[in-house]
Structures are given as C-alpha cells and as structure tokens.
C-alpha positions in Angstrom: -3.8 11.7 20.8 -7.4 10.2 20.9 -6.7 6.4 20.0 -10.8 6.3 19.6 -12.4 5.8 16.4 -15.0 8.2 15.7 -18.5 7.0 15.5 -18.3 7.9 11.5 -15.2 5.7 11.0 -16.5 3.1 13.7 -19.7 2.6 11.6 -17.1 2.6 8.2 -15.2 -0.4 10.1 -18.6 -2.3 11.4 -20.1 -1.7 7.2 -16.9 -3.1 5.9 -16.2 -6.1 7.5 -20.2 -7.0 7.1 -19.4 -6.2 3.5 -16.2 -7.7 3.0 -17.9 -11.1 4.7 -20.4 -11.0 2.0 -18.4 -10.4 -1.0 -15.8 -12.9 -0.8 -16.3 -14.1 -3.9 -16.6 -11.0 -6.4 -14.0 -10.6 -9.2 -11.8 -7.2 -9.2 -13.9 -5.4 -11.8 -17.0 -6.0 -10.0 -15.7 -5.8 -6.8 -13.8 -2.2 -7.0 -17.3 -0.9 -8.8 -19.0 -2.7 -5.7 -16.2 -0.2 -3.3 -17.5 2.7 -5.3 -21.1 2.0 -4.9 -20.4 1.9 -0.9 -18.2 4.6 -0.9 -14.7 3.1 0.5 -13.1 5.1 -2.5 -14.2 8.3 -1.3 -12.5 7.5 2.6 -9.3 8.0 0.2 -10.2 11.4 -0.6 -10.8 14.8 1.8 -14.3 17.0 1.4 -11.9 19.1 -0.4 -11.1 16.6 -3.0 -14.4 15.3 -3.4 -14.1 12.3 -0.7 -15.4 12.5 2.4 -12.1 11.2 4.3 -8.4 11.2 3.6 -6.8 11.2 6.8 -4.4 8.6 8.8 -7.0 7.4 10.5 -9.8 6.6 7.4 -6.8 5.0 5.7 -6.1 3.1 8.6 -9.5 1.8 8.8 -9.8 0.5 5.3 -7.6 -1.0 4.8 -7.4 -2.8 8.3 -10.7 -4.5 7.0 -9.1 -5.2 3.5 -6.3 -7.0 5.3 -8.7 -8.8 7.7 -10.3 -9.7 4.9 -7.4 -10.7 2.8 -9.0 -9.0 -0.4 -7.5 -7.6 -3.1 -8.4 -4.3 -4.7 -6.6 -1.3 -6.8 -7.4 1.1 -3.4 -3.5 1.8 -2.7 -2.6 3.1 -6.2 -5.5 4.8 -7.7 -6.9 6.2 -3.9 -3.6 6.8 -2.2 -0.5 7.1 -4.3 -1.8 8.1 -8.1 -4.6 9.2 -6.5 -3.2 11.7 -4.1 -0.4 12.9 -6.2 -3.6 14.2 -8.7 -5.0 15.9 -5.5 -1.7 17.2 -4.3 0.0 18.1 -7.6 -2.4 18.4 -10.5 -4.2 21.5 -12.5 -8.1 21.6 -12.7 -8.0 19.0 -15.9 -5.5 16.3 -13.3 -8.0 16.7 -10.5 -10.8 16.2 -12.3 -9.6 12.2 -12.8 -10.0 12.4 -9.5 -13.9 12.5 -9.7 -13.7 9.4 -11.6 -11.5 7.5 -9.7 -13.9 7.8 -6.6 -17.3 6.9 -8.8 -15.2 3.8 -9.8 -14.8 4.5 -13.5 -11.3 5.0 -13.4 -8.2 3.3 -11.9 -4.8 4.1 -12.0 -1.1 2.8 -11.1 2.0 4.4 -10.1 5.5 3.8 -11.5 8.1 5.2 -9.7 10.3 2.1 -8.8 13.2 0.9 -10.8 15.4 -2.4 -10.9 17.7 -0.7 -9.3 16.5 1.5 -6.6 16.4 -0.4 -3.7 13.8 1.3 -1.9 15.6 4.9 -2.8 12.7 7.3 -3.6 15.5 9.4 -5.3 16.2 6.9 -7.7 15.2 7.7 -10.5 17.0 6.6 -14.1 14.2 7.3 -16.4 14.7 10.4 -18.1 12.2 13.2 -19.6 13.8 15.5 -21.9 12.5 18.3 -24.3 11.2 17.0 -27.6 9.0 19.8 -29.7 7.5 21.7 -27.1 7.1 19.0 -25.2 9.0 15.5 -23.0 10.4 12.3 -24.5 10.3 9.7 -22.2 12.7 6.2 -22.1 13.3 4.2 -18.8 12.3 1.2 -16.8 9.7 0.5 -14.1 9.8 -2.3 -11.9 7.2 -4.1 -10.1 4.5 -1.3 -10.9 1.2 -2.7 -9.2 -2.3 -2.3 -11.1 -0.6 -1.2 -14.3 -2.7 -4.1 -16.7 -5.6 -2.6 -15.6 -5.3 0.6 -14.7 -6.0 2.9 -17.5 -3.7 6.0 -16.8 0.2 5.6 -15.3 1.3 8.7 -12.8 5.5 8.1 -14.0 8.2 9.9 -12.4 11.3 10.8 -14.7 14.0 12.7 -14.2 14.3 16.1 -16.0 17.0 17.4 -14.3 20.2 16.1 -12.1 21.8 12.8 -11.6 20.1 9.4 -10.8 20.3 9.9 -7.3 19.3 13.6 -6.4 16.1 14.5 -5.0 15.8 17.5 -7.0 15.4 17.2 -10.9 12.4 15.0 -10.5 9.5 15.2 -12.3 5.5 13.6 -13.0 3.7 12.9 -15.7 0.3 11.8 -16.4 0.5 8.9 -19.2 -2.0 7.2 -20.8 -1.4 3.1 -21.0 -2.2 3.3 -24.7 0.7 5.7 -25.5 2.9 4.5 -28.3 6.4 3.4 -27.1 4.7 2.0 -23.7 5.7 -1.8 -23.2 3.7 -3.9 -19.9 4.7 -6.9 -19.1 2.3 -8.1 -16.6 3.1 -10.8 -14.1 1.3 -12.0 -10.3 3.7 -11.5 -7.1 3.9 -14.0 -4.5 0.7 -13.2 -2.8 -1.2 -13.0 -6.2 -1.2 -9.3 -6.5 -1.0 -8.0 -10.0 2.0 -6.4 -10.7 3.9 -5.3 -13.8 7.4 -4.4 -15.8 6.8 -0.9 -17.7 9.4 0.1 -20.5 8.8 3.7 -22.1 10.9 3.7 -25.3 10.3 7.2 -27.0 7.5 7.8 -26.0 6.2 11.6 -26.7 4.1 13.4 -24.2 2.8 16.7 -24.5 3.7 19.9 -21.9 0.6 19.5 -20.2 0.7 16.0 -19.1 3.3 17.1 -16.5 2.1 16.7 -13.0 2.9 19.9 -10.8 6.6 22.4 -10.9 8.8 20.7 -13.3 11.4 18.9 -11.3 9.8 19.5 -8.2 8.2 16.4 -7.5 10.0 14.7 -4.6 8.5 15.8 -1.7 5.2 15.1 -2.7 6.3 11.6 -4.0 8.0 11.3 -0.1 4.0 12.2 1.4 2.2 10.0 -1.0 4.3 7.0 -0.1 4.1 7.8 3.6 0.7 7.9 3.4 0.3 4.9 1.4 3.2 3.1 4.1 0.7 4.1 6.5 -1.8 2.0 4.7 0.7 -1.1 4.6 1.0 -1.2 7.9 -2.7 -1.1 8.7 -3.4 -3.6 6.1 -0.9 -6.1 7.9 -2.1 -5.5 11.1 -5.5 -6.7 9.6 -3.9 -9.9 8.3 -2.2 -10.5 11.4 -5.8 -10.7 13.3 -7.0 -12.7 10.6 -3.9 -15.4 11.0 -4.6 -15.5 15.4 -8.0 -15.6 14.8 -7.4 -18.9 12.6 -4.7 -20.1 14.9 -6.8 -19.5 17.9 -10.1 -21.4 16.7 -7.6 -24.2 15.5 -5.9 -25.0 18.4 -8.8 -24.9 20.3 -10.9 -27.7 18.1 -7.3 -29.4 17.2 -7.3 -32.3 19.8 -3.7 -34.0 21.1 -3.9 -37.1 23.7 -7.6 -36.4 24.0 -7.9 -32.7 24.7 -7.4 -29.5 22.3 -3.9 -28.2 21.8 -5.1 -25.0 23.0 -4.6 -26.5 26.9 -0.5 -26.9 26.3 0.6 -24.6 28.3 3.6 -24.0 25.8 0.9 -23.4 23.2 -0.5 -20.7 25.2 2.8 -19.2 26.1 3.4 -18.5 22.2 0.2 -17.9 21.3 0.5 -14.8 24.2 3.7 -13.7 22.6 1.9 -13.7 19.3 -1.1 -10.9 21.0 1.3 -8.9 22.6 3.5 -8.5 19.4 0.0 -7.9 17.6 -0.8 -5.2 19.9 2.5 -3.6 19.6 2.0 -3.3 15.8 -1.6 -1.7 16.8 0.3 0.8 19.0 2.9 1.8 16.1 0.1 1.2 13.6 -1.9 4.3 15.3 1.1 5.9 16.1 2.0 6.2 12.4 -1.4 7.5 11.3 -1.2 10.3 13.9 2.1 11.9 12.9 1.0 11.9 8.5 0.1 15.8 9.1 3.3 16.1 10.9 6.4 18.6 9.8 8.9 16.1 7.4 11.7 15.0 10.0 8.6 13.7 12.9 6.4 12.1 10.1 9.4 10.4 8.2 11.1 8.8 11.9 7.5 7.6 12.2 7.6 5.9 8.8 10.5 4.1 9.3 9.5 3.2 12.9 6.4 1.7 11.9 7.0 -0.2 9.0 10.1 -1.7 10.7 8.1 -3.0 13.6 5.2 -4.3 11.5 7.8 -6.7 9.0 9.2 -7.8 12.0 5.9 -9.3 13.8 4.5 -9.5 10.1 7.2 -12.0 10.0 6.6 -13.7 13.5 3.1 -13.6 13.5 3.5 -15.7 10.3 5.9 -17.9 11.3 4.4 -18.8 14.3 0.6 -19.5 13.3 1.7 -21.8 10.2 4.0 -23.7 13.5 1.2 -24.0 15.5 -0.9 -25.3 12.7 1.2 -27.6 12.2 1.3 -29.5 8.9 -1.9 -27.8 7.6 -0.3 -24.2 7.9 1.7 -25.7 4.5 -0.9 -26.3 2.6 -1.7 -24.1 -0.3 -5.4 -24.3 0.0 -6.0 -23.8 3.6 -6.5 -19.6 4.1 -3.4 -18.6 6.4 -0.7 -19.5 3.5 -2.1 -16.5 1.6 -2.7 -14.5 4.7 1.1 -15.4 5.5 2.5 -14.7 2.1 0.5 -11.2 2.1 2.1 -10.3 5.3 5.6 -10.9 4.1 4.8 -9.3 0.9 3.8 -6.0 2.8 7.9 -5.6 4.6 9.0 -5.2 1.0 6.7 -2.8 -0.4 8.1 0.2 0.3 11.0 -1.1 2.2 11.5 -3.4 4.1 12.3 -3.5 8.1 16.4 -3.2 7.4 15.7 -0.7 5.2 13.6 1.2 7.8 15.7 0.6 10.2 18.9 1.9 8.4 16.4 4.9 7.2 15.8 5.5 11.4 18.6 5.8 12.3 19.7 8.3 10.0 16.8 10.0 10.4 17.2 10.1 14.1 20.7 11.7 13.6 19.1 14.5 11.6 
C-alpha cells in the first residue's frame, strides 16, 4: 500500500488548510456554499458520480483538515452517508440530487438511528407498510445530524422482518416538509446540530423508495464504513490540532523561570501523546486502504480503527487539557471544543467497546 498522498490530493490538503485558516469565521450557509465554490464537495463524489474523488484516501484528506480545523460543515451526511446511498442505490431522478448536493444547493441528513439501537445497524423499529400503492411510514430517529437544515431525509424503515434482522430493510427518500414529519432540533455536546425525527403517518409514494425493497443493509453497512472512515480521519485532525496547542503552550508557559516544556516528565507525556498520535495515523490509513475491500476484511478494519482512534481520542484529550493545566478548563480557550469533538467522534457510530466487541466477533468469522 502507497502511504503517499498523490500530488492531486497533496495540493487538496495544502488548498484546505490555507482555506480553512482564512474562513474561520463564516456561518454554515455561507461556509458549505464557500466548500462548493472550491470543490471539497465534489472529493465526496467519483468521476462517475459527478465528483472528481470518492475514495478512502480523498475522504481521509478532508476531513483531516476539517478536524485540524475544528470546523463544522454538513460534508458527512449530504457527501458521504445520504450522499452515497443516492449514488449507490438510487434511479436516474435519486442521482440527479446528487448534482445538487455537489454545486452546494442541496443538503441532506440521514436517519437511521433509533433510541434504542445501540449502535446495531440492524435495528430498525420504524416500519414502512403498503398504503394505496404506496408506504406509510411511523417510527423514531434519534440523534439524526443536519436534519433542521437539510432539505431531504434518506430514512431507513423496515418493510419486512423483525426489529433486529438485517434483511427486510428498506430506504426512502423524504422530503422535510412531508406531513406527519415532527424535528425537534437540539446542539450535541460539541455544538453539532443534531435532531429527534418522529414520522407519524406519513404517506410516501412507490417511487421515493431508494434501491430493492428491503434490500438496503449492505449498502447502509458501506455508507457507514465509509463515513467511519471519515471519523477517524477527522479525529486524527483534532488530535494534531490539541499537540500542536499543547506544544506551543508548554513551550511559552514558564515554571521557576523556564518553560514547562524543559520538565523532563512533561516531555515524557508529551512523547507518549506523538506516538499514540502516529498510531492513529497508521490505523487511520490503514482503514482508508481496505473501504474497496470484500465485507469480512473491510468490516475487521472498521472496528479496528475506530477502536484505536476513541481510545487516543480519549488520551490525547485528557492529556493536553492536564498539561494545560487550569486553562485546558476553560470554555473559551480552543482545546475544550477540540476535546469535546474528539470524544464526540468514539460515539458516532460506535464507540471503542462497541468496536471492540464488533472485532472480535468479526475476527471469529
């Protein structure tokens, strides 16, 4: 495997972070037309689908910078999980969203969680059954990010089967004005926008399902690999942002009459804190590497990486709002949100026990 960036996605990484440095202050409307305008949408997206990216490695690159960063943006539903379910899944009319979504004129969220999934991409309690030709929908979605603004959902129900089978699961394509559509918007800890969706009757016709009626798993499974893939680049970007703060503060942070920075049991940490960040390079690349690979390999990857990355996520956190000391508490200075962000990221898509547990299971076929 070639751990080198190419010199495309090199001069992608050198335009974003010049970008990203320069547009600190933009709000999200502006700021995702702004994404358009330079093309970071279309990185989501292959040739084929109108991008000019799409693989591991452009997803790892984005959002790397995004993390570094600490910027927020609608990128992982409406360019990697609603997104690429449109690519994967949907007829001509579906795909064409998808020219939208990269000019910046459309975004999109995806609600597949439930209160009581845990993490189970099986899970699904909403149901979809056949009303006049067509599906009525009634369920709950839990913590579904983007959904205020975006202005189509991609919702998985359940046509077929029990709550937890993988088969009997289906998409469909919902506009956020559709009556018997509730969203209760709220922020998460790290000031991400997130919602509660309740669908209470709510009448769709045969055509806004997305792909083979209950047949929707797997790609759901590829989506949210892909878009796990993203987390972990994303926290690895956070994680150089927190050591580079860390760094330039114990070096200007005098003790006794010389920086902190010359305790040798300051340096000792701080060298644990690089090596665990390189590790979570190492699985971070890893990760990206194996997306194209059959199920069982890409899956093991999954897990692998996104239980490594909570756990320095975690440390890496923990340990540069220590060595700050009492400033790493405060609310204003910049590594509390970089912290929070970082912890946020081990429960999106489940978090390192999860993965762990999901491992080893994996690992015994």
């Amino acid at each position: 495997m070639n751990f080198q960036l190419t010199e495309e996605r090199q001069m992608l990484k050198e335009s974003l972070r010049r970008f990203f440095a320069q547009n600190q202050d933009l709000g999200l409307d502006e700021f995702w037309k702004a994404l358009a305008e330079l093309g970071v949408i279309g990185a989501m997206f292959s040739e084929k689908q109108g991008g000019y990216g799409g693989e591991g490695f452009d997803l790892s690159v984005v959002f790397e910078e995004l993390g570094r960063a600490g910027l927020k943006a609608p990128l992982m539903q409406s360019g990697v999980l609603a997104g690429g379910l449109l690519t994967q899944l949907g007829n001509d009319d579906q795909q064409a969203l998808v020219e939208q979504i990269i000019a910046g004129r459309l975004q999109l969220a995806f609600a597949h969680g439930e209160p009581r999934s845990r993490y189970l991409l099986r899970h699904v309690s909403t149901t979809a059954k056949n009303c006049d030709g067509g599906f009525r929908l009634d369920g709950h979605k839990s913590v579904v990010i983007n959904a205020e603004r975006a202005k189509k959902l991609i919702v998985s129900a359940r046509t077929s089967g029990t709550f937890n089978d993988a088969g009997g699961i289906s998409l469909f394509v919902v506009d956020k004005d559709l009556q018997g559509l509730q969203v209760h918007g709220y922020q998460t800890l790290d000031g991400v926008d997130a919602a509660e969706v309740r669908l209470e009757n709510c009448v769709l016709p045969k055509s806004a399902m997305l792909g083979q009626e209950g047949q929707a798993f797997d790609a759901i499974e590829y989506q949210v690999a892909r878009a796990t893939a993203a987390l972990c680049a994303e926290s690895l970007g956070a994680m150089e942002s927190a050591k580079e703060l860390t760094v330039d503060y114990i070096k200007t942070r005098q003790q006794f009459g010389v920086a902190i920075g010359k305790f040798q049991a300051l340096q000792h940490r701080m060298a644990d804190v690089l090596i665990e960040i390189e590790q979570a390079r190492s699985a971070t690349i890893n990760v990206c590497g194996h997306l194209e690979a059959e199920r069982g390999s890409r899956e093991l990857h999954v897990s692998a990486a996104k239980n490594l990355i909570g756990r320095v996520g975690r440390l890496v956190a923990e340990e540069c709002i220590q060595l700050h000391g009492g400033i790493g508490m405060t609310q204003e200075y910049r590594l509390g949100a970089v912290a929070k962000r970082m912890i946020m990221i081990d429960h999106e898509w489940g978090d390192s026990d999860h993965h762990l547990q999901r491992f080893i299971e994996l690992s015994r076929g």
